[in-house]
N, C-alpha and C positions, 0 to 999 in steps of 0.2 A: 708285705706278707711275711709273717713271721716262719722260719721254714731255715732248717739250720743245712739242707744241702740245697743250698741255692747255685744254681750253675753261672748265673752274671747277676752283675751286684753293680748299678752305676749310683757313683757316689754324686750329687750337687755339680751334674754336667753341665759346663755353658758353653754353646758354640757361638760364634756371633760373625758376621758378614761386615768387613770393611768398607764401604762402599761410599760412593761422591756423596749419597745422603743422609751417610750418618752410619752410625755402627749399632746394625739390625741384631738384636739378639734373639736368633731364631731360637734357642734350647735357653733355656732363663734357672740355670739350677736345680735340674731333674734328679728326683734318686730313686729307682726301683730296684725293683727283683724279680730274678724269674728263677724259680725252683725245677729242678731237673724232672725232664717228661713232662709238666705242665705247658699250658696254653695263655698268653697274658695278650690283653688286647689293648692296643692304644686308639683311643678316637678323639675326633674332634675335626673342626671345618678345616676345609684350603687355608693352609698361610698361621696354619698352630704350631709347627714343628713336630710333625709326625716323623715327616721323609729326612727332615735335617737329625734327628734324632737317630733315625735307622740307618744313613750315611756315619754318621760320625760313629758309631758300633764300629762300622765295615772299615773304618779311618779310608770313605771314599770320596771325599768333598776337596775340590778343588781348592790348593791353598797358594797363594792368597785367591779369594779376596776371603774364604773360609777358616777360621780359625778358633781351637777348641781352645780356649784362654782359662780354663780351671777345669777341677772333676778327677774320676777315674773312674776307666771303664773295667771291671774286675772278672774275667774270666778261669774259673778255676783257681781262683787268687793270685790270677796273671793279669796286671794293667796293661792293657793295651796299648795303653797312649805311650807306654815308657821305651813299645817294642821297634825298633830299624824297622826299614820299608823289606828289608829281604823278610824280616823273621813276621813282618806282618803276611807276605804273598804267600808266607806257608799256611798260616794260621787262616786265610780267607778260602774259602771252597774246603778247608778242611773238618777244619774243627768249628765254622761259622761260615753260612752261606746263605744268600740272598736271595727271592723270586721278586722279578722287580712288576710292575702293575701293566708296563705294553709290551709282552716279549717279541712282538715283532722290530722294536727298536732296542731289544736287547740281544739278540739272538745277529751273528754273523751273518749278512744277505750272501755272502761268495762261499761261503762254506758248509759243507752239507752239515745235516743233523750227527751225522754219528762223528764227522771229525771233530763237531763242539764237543760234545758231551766224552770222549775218547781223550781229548787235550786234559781233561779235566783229572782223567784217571791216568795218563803217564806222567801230569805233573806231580802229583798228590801221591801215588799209588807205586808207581816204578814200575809200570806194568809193559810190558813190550806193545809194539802196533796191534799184534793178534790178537792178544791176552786183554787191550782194554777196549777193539773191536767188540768182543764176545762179552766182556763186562756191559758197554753201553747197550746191547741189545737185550741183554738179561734185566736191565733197569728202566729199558722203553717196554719191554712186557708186563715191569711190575707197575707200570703206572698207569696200563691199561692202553698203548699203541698199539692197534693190532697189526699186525705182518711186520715187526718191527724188525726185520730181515730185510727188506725191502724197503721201509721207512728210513730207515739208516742211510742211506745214499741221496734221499732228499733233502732241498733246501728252505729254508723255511717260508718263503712266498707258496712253497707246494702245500701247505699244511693248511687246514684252518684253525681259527685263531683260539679256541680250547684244547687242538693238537699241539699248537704251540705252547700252550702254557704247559700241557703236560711235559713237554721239551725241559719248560724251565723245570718245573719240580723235578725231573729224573736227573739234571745237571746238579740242582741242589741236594740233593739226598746220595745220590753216586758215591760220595769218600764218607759216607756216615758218620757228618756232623752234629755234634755236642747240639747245635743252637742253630734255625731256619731262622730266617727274617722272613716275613711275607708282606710284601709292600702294596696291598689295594689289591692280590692275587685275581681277583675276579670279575672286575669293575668294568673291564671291557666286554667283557663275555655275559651268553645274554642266560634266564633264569634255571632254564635248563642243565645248560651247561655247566653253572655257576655252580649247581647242586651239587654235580657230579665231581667237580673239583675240590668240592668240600671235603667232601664223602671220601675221594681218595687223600687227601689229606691229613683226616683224623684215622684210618687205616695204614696210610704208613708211619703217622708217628707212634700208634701203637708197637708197631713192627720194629723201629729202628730206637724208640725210645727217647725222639727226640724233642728237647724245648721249641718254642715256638713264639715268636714274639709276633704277631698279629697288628698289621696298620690297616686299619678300615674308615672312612665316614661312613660305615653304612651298619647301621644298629641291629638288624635284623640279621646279618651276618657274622656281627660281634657276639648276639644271642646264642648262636648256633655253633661256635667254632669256641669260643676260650672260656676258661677258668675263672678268671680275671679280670674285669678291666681298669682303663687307668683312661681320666676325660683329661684333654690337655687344650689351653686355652692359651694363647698370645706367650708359646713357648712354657708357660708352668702348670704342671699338675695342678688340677682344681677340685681333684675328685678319685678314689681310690677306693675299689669292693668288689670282695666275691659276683660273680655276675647273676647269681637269683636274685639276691637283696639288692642290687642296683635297680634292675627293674619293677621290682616292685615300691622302693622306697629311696629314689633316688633323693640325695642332700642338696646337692649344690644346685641352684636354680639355673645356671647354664645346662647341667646336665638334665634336668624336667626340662627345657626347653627343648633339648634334642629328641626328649622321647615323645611330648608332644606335637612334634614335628614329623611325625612318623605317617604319611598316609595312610595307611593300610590298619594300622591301630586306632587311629581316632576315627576313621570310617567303622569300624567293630563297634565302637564305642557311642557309636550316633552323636561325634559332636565333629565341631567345626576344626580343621585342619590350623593350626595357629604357627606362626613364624616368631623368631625372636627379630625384637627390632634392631638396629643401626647395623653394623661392620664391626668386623674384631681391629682394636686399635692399631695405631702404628707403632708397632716395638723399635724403630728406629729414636725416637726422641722418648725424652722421660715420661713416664706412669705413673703419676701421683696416683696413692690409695690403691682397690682394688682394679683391675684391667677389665672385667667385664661391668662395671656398676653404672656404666652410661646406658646399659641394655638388658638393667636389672628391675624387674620390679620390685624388691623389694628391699631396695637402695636406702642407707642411714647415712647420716650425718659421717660417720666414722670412716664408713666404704669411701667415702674421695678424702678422710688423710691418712689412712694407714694402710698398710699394706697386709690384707691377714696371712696366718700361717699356717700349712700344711696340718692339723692336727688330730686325733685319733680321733672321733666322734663317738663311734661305737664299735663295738670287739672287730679288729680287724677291718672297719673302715674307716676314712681317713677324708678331711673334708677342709679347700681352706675357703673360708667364709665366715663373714663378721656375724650373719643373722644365725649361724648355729652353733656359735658360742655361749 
């Protein structure tokens, strides 16, 4: 995205998993942007480096056996990677905060709702016990908890699991942060609800003005919520565009595989629901040529010896594949 106030800017990020199998290159050289106030959407199947991708932002990946071994993560034209673990705890829930996909394993079982959300505001905030009491229940009403007077002293097994996620987003928006991560925000939660979570979503980051990097496998949601998206395959970008012209005209044949794989679309469309064939490779051992060409059809001679390159296709999208060269 070309976009001269870009709020994070990750340059050729590689994180990669040490492991008795081999050295897993979840993140394989990633570089985006996300422009301030904008919505960027990352997708692609289990096991692409979405989550490794949106950990390694947070600098939250267990090290060893996780380790970012190149890149920088450029916030405000502050590298992350460069900052100590204290000047990182400041910068996390501050100026960058995370909704992770099951808040009920992310959210405290012994600790009520309002003392999480209250932690968040006397570390970040400097606010006394009272002051970020009355703060956390002004931010459980803007996300739509009703009696959140009374909510505040529950725990999160009392909640249901869309009250819980609003849990998470009023923790994440609380110190109005620069930059949300939203990791699958809705995946557990059933359509209904899922809406409503949308909905408050795009309402408060009108409100608060803030970026929003968006992880979903789920296209119909990617449709609805961002600006942007970004198709990510066996840890590398494969795919890059405005999100109308994606759906209408997407490049990379992985990426027509996933729109084609869309129930609900190709039932509109009176045709036959279609799967891509095989598994996404093992990125632990070497990837001669392109990573998806075993599950391509329209596979060349060139796709198993080269590796194609990320490159502009057309204004503002970006495409890496041998057949749209």
């Amino acid at each position: 995205m070309n976009n001269e106030k870009n709020l994070l800017h990750i340059r050729d990020l590689k994180t990669h998993f040490h492991t008795a199998a081999g050295n897993v290159r979840a993140v394989d050289g990633v570089t985006l942007k996300i422009p301030e106030g904008s919505t960027v959407g990352v997708v692609g199947e289990s096991g692409c480096g979405k989550t490794v991708l949106a950990l390694s932002i947070m600098r939250l990946l267990p090290v060893p056996p996780a380790k970012i071994v190149a890149g920088e993560i450029l916030l405000d034209n502050t590298d992350l990677l460069k900052l100590d673990a204290k000047a990182m705890r400041l910068i996390r829930g501050k100026k960058i905060s995370m909704i992770f996909q099951e808040p009920m394993t992310s959210l405290n079982p012994i600790m009520t709702i309002g003392e999480q959300i209250s932690e968040v505001i006397r570390l970040h905030e400097g606010q006394t016990r009272k002051g970020a009491q009355e703060q956390a229940v002004e931010i459980m009403r803007r996300v739509g908890i009703e009696a959140p007077e009374k909510r505040i002293s529950h725990y999160p097994h009392q909640m249901s699991g869309g009250m819980r996620q609003r849990v998470m987003i009023a923790m994440a928006l609380v110190c109005k942060p620069r930059l949300m991560i939203a990791d699958e925000p809705t995946t557990a939660l059933d359509v209904t609800v899922q809406a409503q979570i949308l909905e408050l979503m795009d309402e408060l980051q009108q409100s608060f003005n803030t970026s929003i990097l968006f992880i979903s496998h789920d296209l119909g949601v990617i449709a609805h919520s961002v600006d942007y998206v970004i198709i990510m395959y066996a840890g590398k970008i494969v795919e890059e565009s405005p999100v109308a012209p994606f759906f209408s005209d997407p490049l990379h044949p992985y990426s027509l595989g996933l729109l084609e794989a869309i129930p609900t679309l190709r039932i509109q469309q009176g045709k036959r629901l279609q799967v891509i064939p095989g598994s996404v490779p093992d990125v632990s051992g070497e990837i001669r040529g392109c990573a998806f060409c075993d599950r391509c059809g329209y596979v060349m001679a060139v796709c198993r010896e080269k590796e194609p390159v990320l490159y502009e296709k057309k204004p503002n999208r970006y495409v890496r594949c041998w057949k749209e060269l």
